[in-house]
C-alpha distance (Angstrom), angle and dihedral (degrees) to the residues before:
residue distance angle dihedral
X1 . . .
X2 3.91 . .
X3 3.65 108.1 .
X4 4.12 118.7 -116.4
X5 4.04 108.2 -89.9
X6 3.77 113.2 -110.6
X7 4.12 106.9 -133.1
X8 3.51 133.8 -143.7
X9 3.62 91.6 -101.8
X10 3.94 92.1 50.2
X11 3.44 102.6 -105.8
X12 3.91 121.7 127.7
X13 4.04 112.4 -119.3
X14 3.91 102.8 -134.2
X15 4.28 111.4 -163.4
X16 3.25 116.3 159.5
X17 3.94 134.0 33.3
X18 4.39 89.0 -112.9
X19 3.63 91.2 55.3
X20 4.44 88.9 42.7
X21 3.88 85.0 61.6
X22 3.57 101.4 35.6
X23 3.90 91.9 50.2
X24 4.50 90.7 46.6
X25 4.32 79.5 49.3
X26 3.77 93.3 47.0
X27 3.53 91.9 53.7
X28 4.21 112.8 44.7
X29 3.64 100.5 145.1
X30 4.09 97.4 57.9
X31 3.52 149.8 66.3
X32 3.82 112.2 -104.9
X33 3.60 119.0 -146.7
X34 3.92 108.1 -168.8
X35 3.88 120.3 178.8
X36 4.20 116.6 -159.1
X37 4.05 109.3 -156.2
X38 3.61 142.2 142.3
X39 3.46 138.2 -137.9
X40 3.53 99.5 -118.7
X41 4.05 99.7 47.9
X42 3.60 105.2 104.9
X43 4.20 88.6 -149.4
X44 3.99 89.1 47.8
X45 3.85 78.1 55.0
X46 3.94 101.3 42.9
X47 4.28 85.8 41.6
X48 3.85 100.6 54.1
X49 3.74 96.6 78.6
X50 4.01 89.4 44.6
X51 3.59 95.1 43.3
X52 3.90 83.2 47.2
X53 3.65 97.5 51.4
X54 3.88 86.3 48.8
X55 3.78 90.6 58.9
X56 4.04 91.2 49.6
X57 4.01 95.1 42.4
X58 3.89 104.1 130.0
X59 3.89 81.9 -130.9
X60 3.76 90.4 76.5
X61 3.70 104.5 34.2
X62 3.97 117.9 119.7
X63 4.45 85.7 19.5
X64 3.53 118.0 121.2
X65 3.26 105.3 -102.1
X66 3.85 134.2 120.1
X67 3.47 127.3 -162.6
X68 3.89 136.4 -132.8
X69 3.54 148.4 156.3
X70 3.58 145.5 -163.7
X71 3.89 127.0 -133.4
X72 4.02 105.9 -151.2
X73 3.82 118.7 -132.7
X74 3.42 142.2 162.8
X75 3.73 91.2 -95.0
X76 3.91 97.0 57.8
X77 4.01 100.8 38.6
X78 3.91 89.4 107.8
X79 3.73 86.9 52.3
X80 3.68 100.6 52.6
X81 3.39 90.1 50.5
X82 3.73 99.9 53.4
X83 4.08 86.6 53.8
X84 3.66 87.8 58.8
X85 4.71 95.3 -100.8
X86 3.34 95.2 156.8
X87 3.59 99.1 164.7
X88 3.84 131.1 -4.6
X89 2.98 146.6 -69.9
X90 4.09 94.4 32.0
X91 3.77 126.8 162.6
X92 3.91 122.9 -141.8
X93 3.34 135.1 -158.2
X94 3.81 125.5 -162.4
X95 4.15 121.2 -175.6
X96 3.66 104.9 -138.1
X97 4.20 83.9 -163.5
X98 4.45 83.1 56.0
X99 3.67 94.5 64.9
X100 3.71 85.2 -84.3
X101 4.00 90.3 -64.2
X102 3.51 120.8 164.3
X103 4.06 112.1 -107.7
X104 3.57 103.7 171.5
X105 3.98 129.0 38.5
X106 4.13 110.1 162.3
X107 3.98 129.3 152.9
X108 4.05 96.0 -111.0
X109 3.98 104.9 -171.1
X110 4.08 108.5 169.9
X111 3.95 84.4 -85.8
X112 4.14 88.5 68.4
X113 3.94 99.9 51.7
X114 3.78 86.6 100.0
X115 4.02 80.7 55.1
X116 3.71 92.1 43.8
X117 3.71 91.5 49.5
X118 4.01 93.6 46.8
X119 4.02 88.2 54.1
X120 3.83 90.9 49.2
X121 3.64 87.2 56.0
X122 3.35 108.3 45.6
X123 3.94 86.6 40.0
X124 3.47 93.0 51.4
X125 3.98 96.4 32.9
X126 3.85 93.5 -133.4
């Protein structure tokens, strides 16, 4: 299984379903935060600079947490549906310490980064 790309920007670049489960295995002991988007969604667009800004908050730095996302395409339709991406962009979180099971799945357009922030915390307890 090729292993998920890191960016520029420090975010993993999930593509396929093999490298999804390989990437929650390689990473038990953390909180995964896992963004679902596509290039032509105008609030996938407007969000990526949030979302980004989330990732980088000083807040956060030094956690365990590891983020990812995951670029929708015809290819991998079938797969975001079976994890429950019923419209885009959604956020993910998987609990490494839950047998890497997913405990948060919410629509998170740039109007729900308060939201995404508020589940980080409590999540995280900070």
């Amino acid at each position: 299984v090729d292993v998920p790309k890191l960016s520029t920007s420090g975010v993993y670049e999930i593509e396929t379903e093999e490298q999804h489960a390989a990437f929650l295995e390689a990473h038990p002991d953390k909180l995964v935060v896992l963004k679902f988007y596509a290039s032509y969604c105008r609030s996938c667009i407007v969000l990526d600079p949030m979302f980004l800004r989330v990732k980088n908050s000083k807040k956060l730095k030094g956690l365990p947490i590891v983020w990812a996302e995951c670029k929708a395409s015809r290819h991998n339709k079938q797969f975001f549906k079976k994890l429950g991406v019923l419209a885009l962009p959604t956020v993910h979180f998987y609990d490494g310490s839950n047998k890497g099971g997913l405990v948060e799945n919410f629509q998170c357009g740039p109007k729900n980064i308060p939201l995404l922030k508020k589940k980080l915390a409590s999540f995280l307890n900070t």
